[in-house]
SEKEDO-429478 format. One record per residue: residue in one letter; chain; x, y, z of N, C-alpha, C in turn. Coordinates in steps of 0.02 Angstrom, whole numbers, plus 50000, padded with zeros to 5 digits. Layout:
SEKEDO-429478
   res   chain    n_xx    n_yy    n_zz   ca_xx   ca_yy   ca_zz    c_xx    c_yy    c_zz
     a       A       X       Y       Z       X       Y       Z       X       Y       Z
...
end
This chain:
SEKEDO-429478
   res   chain    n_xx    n_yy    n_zz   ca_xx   ca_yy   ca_zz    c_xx    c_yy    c_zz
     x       A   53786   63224   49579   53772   63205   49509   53714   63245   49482
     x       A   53724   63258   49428   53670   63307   49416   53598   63258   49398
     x       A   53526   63300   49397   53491   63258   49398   53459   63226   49315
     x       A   53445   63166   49312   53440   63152   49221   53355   63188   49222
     x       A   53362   63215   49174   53310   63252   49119   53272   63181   49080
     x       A   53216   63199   49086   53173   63153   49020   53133   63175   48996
     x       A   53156   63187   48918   53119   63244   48865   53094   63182   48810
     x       A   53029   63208   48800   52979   63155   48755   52974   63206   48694
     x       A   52971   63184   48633   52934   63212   48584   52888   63171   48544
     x       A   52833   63188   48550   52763   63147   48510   52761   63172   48460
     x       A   52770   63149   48398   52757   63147   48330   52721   63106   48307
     x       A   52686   63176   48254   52630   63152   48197   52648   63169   48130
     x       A   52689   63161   48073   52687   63186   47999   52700   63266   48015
     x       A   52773   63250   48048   52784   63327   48047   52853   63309   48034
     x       A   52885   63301   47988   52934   63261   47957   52988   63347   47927
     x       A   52950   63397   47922   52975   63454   47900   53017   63491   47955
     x       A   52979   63469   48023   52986   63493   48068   53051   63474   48107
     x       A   53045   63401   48117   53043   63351   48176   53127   63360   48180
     x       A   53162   63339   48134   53246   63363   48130   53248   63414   48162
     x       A   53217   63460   48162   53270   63523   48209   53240   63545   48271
     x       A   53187   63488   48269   53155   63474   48359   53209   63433   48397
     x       A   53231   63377   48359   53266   63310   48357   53334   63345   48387
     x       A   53374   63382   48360   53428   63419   48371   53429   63468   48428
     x       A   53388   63510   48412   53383   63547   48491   53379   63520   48552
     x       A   53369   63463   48567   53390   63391   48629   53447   63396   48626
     x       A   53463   63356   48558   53533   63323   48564   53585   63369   48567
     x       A   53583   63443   48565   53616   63484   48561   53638   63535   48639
     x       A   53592   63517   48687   53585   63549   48712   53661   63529   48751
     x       A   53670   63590   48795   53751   63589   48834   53730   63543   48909
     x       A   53676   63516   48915   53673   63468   48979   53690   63416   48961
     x       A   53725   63379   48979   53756   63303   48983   53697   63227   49013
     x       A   53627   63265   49048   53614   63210   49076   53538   63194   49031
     x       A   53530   63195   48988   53485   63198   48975   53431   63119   48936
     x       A   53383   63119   48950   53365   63024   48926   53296   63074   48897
     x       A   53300   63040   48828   53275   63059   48769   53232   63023   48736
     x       A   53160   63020   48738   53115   62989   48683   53079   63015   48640
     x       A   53072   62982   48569   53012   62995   48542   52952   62942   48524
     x       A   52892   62974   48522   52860   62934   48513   52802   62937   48459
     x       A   52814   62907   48392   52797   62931   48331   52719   62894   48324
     x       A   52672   62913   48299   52614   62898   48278   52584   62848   48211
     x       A   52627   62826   48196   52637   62800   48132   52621   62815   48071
     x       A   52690   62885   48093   52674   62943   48029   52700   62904   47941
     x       A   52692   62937   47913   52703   62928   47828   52732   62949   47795
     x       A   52751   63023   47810   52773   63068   47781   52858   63079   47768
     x       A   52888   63015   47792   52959   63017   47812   52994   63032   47881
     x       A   52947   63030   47921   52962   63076   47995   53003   63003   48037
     x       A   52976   62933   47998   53017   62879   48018   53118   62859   48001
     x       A   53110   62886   47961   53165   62878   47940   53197   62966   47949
     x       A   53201   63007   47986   53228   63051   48017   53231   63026   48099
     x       A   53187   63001   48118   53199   62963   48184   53273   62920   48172
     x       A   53247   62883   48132   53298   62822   48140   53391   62852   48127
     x       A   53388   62906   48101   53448   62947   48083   53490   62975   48133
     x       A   53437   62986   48204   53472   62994   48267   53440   62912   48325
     x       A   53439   62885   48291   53414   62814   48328   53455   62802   48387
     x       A   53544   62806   48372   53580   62774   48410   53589   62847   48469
     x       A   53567   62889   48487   53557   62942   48530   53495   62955   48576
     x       A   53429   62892   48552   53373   62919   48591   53372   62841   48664
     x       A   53357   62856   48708   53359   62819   48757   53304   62758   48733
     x       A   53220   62774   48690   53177   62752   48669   53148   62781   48610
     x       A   53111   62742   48570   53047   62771   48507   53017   62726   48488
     x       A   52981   62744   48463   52934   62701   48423   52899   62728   48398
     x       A   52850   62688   48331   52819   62739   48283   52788   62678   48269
     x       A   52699   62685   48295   52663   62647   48298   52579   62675   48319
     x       A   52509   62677   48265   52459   62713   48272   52449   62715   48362
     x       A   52423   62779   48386   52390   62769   48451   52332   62854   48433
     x       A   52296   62858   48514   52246   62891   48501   52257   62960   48517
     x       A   52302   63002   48484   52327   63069   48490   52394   63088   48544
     x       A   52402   63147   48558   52454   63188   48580   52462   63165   48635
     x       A   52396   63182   48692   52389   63137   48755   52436   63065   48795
     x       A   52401   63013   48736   52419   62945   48740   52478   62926   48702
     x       A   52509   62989   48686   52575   62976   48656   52622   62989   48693
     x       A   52632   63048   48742   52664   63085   48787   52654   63024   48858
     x       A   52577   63018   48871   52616   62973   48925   52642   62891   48905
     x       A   52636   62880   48861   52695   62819   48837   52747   62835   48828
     x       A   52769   62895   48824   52839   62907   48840   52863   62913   48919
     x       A   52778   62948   48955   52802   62951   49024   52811   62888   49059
     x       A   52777   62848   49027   52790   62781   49064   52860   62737   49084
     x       A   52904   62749   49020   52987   62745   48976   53012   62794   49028
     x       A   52971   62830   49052   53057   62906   49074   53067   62865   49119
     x       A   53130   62894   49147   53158   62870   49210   53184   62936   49250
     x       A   53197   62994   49235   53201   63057   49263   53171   63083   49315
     x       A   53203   63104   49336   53204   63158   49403   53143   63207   49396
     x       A   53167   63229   49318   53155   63303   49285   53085   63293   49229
     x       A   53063   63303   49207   53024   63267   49133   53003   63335   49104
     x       A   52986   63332   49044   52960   63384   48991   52940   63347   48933
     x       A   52892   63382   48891   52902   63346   48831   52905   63401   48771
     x       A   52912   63410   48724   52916   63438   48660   52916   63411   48594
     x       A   52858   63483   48580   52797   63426   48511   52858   63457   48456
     x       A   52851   63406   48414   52881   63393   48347   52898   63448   48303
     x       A   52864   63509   48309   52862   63574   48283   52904   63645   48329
     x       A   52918   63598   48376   52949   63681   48417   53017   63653   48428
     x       A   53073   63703   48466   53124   63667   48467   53146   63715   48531
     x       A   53182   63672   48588   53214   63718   48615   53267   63747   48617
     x       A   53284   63830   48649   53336   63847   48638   53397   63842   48677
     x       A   53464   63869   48651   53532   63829   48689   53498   63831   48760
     x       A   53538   63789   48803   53566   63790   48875   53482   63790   48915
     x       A   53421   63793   48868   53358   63801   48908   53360   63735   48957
     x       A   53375   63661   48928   53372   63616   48996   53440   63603   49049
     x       A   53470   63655   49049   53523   63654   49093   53489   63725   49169
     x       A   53471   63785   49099   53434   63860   49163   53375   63810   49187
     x       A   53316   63771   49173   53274   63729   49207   53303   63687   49243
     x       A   53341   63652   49241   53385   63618   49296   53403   63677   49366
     x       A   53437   63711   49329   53480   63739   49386   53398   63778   49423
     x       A   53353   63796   49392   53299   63848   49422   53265   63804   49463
     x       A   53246   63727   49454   53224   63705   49500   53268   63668   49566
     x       A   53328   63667   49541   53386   63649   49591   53369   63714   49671
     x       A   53365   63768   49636   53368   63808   49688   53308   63837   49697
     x       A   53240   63789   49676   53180   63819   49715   53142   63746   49711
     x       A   53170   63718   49796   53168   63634   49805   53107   63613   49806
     x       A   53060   63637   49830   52973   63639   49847   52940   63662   49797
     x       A   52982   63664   49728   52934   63682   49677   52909   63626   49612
     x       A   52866   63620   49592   52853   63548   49568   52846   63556   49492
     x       A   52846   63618   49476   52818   63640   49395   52871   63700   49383
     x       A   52930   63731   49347   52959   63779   49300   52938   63785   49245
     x       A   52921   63861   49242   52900   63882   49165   52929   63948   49138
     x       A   52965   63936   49080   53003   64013   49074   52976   64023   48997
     x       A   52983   64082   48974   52959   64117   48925   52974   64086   48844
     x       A   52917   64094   48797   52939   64067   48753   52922   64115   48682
     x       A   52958   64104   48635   52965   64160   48552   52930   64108   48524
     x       A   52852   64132   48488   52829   64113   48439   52872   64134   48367
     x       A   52872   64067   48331   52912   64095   48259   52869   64041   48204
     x       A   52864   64093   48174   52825   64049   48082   52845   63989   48057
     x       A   52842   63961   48017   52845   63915   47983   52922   63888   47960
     x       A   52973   63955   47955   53026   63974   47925   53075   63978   47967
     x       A   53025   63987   48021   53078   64008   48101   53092   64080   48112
     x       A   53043   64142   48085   53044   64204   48092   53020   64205   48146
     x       A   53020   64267   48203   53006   64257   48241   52938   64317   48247
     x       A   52882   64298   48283   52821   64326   48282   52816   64363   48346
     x       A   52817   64339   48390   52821   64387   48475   52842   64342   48501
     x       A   52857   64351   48561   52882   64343   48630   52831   64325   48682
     x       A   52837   64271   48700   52795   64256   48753   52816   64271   48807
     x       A   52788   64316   48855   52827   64328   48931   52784   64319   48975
     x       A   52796   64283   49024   52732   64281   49079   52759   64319   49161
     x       A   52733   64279   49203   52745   64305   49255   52737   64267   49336
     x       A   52752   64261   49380   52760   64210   49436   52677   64200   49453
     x       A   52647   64145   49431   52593   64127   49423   52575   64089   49508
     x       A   52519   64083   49509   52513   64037   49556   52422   64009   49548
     x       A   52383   63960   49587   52350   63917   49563   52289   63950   49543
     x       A   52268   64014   49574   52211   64048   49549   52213   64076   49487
     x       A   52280   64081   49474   52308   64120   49405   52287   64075   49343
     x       A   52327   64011   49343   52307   63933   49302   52217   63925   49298
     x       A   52193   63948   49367   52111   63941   49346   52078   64010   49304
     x       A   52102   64034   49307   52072   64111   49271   52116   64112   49201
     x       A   52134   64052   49187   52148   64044   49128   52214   64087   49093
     x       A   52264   64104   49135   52330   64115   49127   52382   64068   49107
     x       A   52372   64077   49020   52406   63990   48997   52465   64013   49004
     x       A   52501   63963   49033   52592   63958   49018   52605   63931   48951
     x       A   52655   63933   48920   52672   63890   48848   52713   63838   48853
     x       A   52675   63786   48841   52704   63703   48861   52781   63700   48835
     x       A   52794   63728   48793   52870   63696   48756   52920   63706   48805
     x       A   52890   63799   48855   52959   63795   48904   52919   63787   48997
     x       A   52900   63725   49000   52886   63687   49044   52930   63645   49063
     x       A   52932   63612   49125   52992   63581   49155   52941   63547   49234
     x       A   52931   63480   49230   52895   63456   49288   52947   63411   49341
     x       A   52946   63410   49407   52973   63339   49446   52948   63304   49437
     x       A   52965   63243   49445   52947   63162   49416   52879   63178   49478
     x       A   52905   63190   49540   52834   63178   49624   52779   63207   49604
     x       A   52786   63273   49552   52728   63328   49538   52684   63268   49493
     x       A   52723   63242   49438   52678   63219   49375   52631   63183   49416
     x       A   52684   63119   49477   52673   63056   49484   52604   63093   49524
     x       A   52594   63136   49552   52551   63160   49637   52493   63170   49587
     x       A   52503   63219   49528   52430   63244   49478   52413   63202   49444
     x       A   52451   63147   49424   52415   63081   49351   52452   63116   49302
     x       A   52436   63058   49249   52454   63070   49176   52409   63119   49148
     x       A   52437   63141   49087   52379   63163   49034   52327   63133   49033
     x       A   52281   63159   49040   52195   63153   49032   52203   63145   48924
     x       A   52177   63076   48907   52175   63066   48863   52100   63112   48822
     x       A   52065   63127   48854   51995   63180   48845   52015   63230   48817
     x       A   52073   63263   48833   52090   63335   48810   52104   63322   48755
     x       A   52108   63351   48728   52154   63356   48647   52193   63431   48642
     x       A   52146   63485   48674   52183   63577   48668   52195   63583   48720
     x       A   52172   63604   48788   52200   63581   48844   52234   63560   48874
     x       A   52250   63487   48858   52292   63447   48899   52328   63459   48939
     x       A   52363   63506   48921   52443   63525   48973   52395   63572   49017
     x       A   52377   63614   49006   52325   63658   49042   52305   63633   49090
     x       A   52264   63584   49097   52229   63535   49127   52285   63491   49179
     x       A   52324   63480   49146   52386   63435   49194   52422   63501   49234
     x       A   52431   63562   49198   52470   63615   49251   52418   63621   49320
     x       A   52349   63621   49317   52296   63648   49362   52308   63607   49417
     x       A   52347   63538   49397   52317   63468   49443   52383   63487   49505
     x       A   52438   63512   49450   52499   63506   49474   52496   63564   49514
     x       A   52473   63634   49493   52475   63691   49565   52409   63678   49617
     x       A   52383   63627   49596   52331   63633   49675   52366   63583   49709
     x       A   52428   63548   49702   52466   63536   49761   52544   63547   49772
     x       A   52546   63615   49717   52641   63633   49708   52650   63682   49703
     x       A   52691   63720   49729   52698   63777   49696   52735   63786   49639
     x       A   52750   63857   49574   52760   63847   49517   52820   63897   49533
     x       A   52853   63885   49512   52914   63937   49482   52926   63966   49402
     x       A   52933   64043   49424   52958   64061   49360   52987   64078   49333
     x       A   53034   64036   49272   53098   64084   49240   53122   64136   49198
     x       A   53127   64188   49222   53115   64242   49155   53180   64231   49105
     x       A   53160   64204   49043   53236   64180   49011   53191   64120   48963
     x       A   53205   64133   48890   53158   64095   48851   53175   64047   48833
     x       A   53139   63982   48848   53178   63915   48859   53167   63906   48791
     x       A   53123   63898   48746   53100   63860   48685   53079   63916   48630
     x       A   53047   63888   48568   53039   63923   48519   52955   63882   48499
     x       A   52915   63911   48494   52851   63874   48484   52824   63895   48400
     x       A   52833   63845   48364   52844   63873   48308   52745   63845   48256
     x       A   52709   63912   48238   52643   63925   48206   52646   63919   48136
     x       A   52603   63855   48124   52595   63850   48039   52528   63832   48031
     x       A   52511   63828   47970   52429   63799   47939   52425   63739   47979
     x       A   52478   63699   47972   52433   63647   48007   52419   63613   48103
     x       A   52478   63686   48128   52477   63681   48191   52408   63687   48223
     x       A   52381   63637   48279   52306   63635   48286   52285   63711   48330
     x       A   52344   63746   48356   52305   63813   48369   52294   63877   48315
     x       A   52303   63835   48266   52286   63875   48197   52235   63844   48158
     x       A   52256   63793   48150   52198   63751   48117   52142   63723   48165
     x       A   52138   63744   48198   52077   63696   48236   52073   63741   48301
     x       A   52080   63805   48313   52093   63879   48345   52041   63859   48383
     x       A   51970   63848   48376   51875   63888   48391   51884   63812   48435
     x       A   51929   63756   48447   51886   63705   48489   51946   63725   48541
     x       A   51995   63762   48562   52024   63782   48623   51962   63801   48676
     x       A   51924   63841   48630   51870   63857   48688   51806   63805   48701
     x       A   51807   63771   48681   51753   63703   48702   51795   63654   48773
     x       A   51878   63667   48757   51879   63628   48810   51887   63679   48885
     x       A   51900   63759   48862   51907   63786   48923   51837   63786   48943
     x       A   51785   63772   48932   51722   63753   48955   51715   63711   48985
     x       A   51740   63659   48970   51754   63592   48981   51791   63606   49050
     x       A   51836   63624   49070   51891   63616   49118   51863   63681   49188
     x       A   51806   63729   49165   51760   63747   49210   51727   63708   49249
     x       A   51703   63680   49215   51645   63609   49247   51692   63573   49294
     x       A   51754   63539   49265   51803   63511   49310   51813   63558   49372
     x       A   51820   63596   49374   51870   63639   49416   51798   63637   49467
     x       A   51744   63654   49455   51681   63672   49507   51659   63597   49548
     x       A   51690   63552   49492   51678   63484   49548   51749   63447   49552
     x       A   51801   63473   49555   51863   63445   49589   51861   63465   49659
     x       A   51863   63427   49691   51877   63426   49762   51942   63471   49801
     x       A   51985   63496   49769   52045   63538   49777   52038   63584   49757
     x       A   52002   63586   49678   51997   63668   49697   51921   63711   49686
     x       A   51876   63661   49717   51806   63679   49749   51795   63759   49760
     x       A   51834   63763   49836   51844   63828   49876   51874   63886   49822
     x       A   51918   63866   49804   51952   63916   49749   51891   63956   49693
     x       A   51850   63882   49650   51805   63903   49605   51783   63950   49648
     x       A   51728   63938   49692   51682   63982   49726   51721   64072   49711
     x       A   51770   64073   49759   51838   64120   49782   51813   64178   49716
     x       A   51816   64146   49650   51849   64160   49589   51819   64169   49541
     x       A   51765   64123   49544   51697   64110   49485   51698   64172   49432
     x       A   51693   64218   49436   51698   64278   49391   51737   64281   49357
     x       A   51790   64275   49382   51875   64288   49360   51868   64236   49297
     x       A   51836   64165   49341   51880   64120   49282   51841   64112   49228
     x       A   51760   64128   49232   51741   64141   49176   51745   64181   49119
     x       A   51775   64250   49176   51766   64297   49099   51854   64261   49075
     x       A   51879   64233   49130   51950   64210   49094   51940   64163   49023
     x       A   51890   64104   49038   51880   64067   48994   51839   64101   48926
     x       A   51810   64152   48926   51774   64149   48871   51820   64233   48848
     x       A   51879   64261   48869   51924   64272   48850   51965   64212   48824
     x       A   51963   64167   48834   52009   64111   48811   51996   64082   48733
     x       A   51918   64072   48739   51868   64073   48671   51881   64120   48615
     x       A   51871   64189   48659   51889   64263   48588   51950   64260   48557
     x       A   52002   64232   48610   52054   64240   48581   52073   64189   48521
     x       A   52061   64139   48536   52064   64069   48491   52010   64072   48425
     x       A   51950   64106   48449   51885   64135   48372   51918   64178   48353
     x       A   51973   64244   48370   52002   64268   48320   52061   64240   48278
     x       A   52087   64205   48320   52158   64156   48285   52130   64135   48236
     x       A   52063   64095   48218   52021   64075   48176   51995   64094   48122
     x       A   51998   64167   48122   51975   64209   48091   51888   64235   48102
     x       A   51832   64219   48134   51781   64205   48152   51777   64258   48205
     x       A   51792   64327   48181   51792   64399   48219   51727   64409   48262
     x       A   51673   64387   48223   51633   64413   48269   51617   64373   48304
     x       A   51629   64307   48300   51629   64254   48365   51658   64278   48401
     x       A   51720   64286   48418   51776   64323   48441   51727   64374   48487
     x       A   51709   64435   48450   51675   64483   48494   51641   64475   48539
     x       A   51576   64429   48505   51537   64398   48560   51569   64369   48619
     x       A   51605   64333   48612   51641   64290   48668   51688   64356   48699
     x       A   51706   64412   48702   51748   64472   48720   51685   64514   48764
     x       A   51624   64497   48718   51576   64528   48786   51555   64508   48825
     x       A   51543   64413   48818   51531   64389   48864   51590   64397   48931
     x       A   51651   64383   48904   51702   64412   48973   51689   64458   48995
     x       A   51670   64535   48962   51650   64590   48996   51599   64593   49045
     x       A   51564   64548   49041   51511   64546   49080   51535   64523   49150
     x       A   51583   64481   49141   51595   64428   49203   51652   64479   49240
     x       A   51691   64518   49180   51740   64553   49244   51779   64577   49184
     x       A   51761   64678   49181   51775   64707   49124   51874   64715   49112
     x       A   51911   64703   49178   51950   64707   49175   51993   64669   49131
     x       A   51959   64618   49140   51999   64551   49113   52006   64552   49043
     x       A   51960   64606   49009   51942   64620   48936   52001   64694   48937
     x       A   51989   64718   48973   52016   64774   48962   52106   64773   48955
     x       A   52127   64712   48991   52190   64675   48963   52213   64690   48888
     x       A   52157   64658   48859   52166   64608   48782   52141   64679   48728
     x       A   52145   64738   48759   52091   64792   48716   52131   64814   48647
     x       A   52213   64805   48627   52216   64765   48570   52183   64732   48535
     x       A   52189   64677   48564   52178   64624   48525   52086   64621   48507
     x       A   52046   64642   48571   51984   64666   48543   51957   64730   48499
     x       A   52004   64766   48489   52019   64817   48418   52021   64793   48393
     x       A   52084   64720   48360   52100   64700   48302   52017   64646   48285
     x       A   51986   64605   48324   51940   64564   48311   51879   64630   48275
     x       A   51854   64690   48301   51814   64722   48285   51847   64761   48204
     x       A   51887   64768   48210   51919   64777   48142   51894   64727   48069
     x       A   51918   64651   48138   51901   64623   48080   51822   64589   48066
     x       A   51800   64616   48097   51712   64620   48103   51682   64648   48047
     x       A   51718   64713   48025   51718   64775   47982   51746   64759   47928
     x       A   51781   64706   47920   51816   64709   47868   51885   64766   47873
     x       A   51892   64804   47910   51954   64843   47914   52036   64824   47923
     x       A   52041   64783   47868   52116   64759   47860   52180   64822   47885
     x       A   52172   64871   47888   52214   64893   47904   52241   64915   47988
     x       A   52179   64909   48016   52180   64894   48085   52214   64818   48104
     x       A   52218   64757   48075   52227   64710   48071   52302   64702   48056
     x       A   52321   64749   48026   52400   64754   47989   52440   64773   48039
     x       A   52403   64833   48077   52436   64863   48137   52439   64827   48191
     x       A   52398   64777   48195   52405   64737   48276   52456   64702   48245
     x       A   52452   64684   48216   52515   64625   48198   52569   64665   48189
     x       A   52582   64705   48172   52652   64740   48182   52650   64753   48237
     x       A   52626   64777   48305   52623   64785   48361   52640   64709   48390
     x       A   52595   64671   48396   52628   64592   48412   52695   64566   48399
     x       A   52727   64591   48339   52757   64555   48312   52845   64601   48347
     x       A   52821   64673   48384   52871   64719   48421   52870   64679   48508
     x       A   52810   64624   48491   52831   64627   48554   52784   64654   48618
     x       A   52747   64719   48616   52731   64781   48625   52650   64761   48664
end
């Protein structure tokens, strides 16, 4: 029998969105799938688009609680799956993605976390780049090698072994729950783009970009006094700093706040020039926009947007 899937979506007044989040579940070509949402006690009409696929969701409810966190694990509490994922209100996944996550962890039995590639797209659903990663493993997650939550895929043993969402996080979170999950799993990876992660004004890594890096600060401190991955910090310390305050530049330029951005691009240099020398794009485009040089700015984004 194949194994049941349990896909959560936490909604907040994303009512523009949420229908063609809503559908990309119900659409998908897997047959086993147990389905919640769990609404915030939005306003905006996002209740009455729920209720339009009501007789299809296993659970919902739409009732105030204290963010993304404590919304997701009230759904985790409801799953009953083998399999679990969740997907926020704004992204949607694409065909057959929870059938290739099925079958990818079917045939890699000792693995507790799948993550396959995901297409950022605008507001409209254009598509902006391509997210591609690569077979990660736990030093990778500490040096701040984010995967993109939408095409995530956990075993019920992984969630149950790491805990719920840490209600503390707010940018983080999944970040923070992947770290818990490879210091006792290994990760698999699917090259094949499960989801679509879709960037607008009011998505919080746009709107609220500059506090990503307060919590990868935050999740330093954790990591140097977690007991699992103690040895690792030591191992790494360099790495994951200049990782984290690469993590900062990148999120102060999303922001627009270029020369924050820089600063935080030299502080990585300091810690380990390589790790900068990655991103030397994207630290062109921040010094550009230091300068005011919009047309350097025009060109990364056409470069991003190839892919490239």
């Amino acid at each position: 029998m194949l194994p049941l899937v349990s896909i959560i979506t936490p909604s907040y007044n994303q009512a523009r969105y949420l229908e063609a989040t809503i559908r990309s579940v119900l659409e998908q070509d897997y047959s086993n799938i147990e389905y919640i949402v769990v609404d915030g006690g939005s306003t905006d009409g996002s209740v009455e688009v729920i209720e339009k696929y009501a007789d299809q969701l296993a659970w919902w409810v739409s009732e105030p609680d204290a963010g993304q966190a404590e919304a997701i694990n009230k759904g985790f509490a409801r799953a009953r799956g083998e399999i679990l994922a969740w997907l926020n209100s704004d992204d949607v996944y694409a065909p057959g993605a929870v059938a290739a996550a099925v079958d990818a962890l079917r045939s890699a039995p000792d693995a507790g976390l799948l993550y396959g590639d995901v297409l950022s797209v605008d507001e409209t659903g254009r598509p902006i780049y391509r997210q591609t990663f690569a077979p990660y493993a736990l030093c990778d997650l500490m040096t701040f090698r984010i995967i993109s939550q939408p095409g995530v895929f956990m075993r019920r043993e992984a969630l149950e072994s790491a805990g719920e969402l840490d209600t503390n996080f707010h940018f983080l979170l999944d970040h923070h729950l992947w770290l818990r999950i490879a210091a006792c799993w290994p990760l698999r990876y699917l090259p094949r783009t499960l989801a679509r992660a879709r960037y607008h004004a009011a998505a919080k890594n746009l709107a609220q970009a500059e506090r990503f890096g307060e919590e990868a600060f935050r999740l330093v401190n954790w990591m140097q006094d977690e007991p699992a991955l103690r040895d690792a910090f030591v191992a790494h310390r360099r790495d994951i700093l200049a990782g984290a305050h690469r993590l900062d530049a990148y999120y102060q330029v999303e922001a627009g706040r270029y020369g924050a951005g820089v600063r935080a691009y030299a502080r990585a240099f300091g810690f380990s020039p390589i790790v900068v020398l990655e991103d030397w794009k994207r630290v062109l485009y921040a010094l550009a926009g230091t300068f005011g040089l919009g047309a350097v700015g025009r060109w990364y984004r056409r470069v991003t947007r190839r892919g490239e």
